[in-house]
Each structure stands twice: as C-alpha cells, then as structure tokens.
C-alpha positions in Angstrom: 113.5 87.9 2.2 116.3 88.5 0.0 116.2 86.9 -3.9 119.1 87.3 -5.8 118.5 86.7 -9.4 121.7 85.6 -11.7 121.4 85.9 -15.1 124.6 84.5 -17.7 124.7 86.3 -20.9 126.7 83.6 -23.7 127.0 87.1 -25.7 128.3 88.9 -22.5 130.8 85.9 -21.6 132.3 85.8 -25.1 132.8 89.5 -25.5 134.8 89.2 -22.2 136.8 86.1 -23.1 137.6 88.3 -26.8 138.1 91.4 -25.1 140.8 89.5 -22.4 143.0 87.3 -24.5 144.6 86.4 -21.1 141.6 85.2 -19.3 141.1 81.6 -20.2 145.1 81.2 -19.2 144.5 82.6 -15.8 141.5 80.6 -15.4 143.3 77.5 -16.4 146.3 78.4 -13.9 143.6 78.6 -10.9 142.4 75.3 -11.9 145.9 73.7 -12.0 146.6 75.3 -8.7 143.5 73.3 -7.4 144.9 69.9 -9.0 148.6 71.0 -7.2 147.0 71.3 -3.7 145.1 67.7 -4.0 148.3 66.1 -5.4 150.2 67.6 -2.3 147.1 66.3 0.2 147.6 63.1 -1.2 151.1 62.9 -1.1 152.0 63.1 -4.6 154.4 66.1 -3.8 156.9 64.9 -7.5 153.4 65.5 -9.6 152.3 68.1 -7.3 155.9 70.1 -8.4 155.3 69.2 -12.2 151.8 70.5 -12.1 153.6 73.7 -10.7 155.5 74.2 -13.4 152.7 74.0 -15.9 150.7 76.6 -14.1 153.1 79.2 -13.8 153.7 79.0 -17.7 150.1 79.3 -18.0 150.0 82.2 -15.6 152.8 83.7 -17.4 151.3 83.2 -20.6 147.9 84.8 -19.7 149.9 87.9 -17.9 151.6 88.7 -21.2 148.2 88.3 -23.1 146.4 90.5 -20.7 148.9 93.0 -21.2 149.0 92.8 -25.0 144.7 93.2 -24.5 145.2 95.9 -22.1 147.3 97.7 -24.7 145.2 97.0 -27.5 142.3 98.6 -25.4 144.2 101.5 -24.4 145.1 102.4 -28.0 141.6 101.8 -29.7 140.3 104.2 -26.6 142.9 106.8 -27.3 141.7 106.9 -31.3 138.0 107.2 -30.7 138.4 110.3 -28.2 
C-alpha cells in the first residue's frame, strides 16, 4: 500500500506568492476561466463573453508581473555569483 503524505508550508506558500508577483493573477485568470465555462453551460454566453474579457487582463497582468519577477530573479542571481 502506497501513503502519500502532503504537507503545506504557510512559510513555503508565501515565499512563492513574494517570489512570483504574477501568480495570484494567473490563479485568478484559471478561476474566471471556470466561472466562463459554467456561464456558457448555462447559456449565459453575453456574461460568459464579459467574464472573458476580465480574465485575459488578468492573465495579461500576471504575464507582465511574472516577467518583471523573473527579471528581478535573474539580476539578484547574476550579483551573488
């Protein structure tokens, strides 16, 4: 028999969410993409579309933060070595 332990950190999960600006904006863009699909399954295709539009900027938005993190990362690697 196989036991498969999971563990969450809080310290873990907040060094990630500080260490990935974009990640709460990606997260929020997955869950809005959720909300679309049930609005279109119900019919609701006008809210569906407005949803949409609010996810994308959300995707966008984390994108541009993940890149501004990834950045970040890559210079404060490149002045410890």
């Amino acid at each position: 028999m196989v036991t498969i332990r999971i563990t969450i950190d809080p310290l873990r999960i907040k060094r990630y969410f500080k260490e990935n600006l974009g990640a709460p904006f990606v997260i929020f863009f997955q869950i809005l993409l959720l909300v679309c699909a049930s609005l279109l399954i119900q019919g609701n295709s006008v809210l569906a579309n407005m949803v949409a539009i609010y996810a994308y900027y959300s995707l966008v938005g984390g994108v541009i933060l993940q890149l501004i993190s990834f950045m970040r990362y890559r210079k404060e690697k490149g002045n410890e070595g």
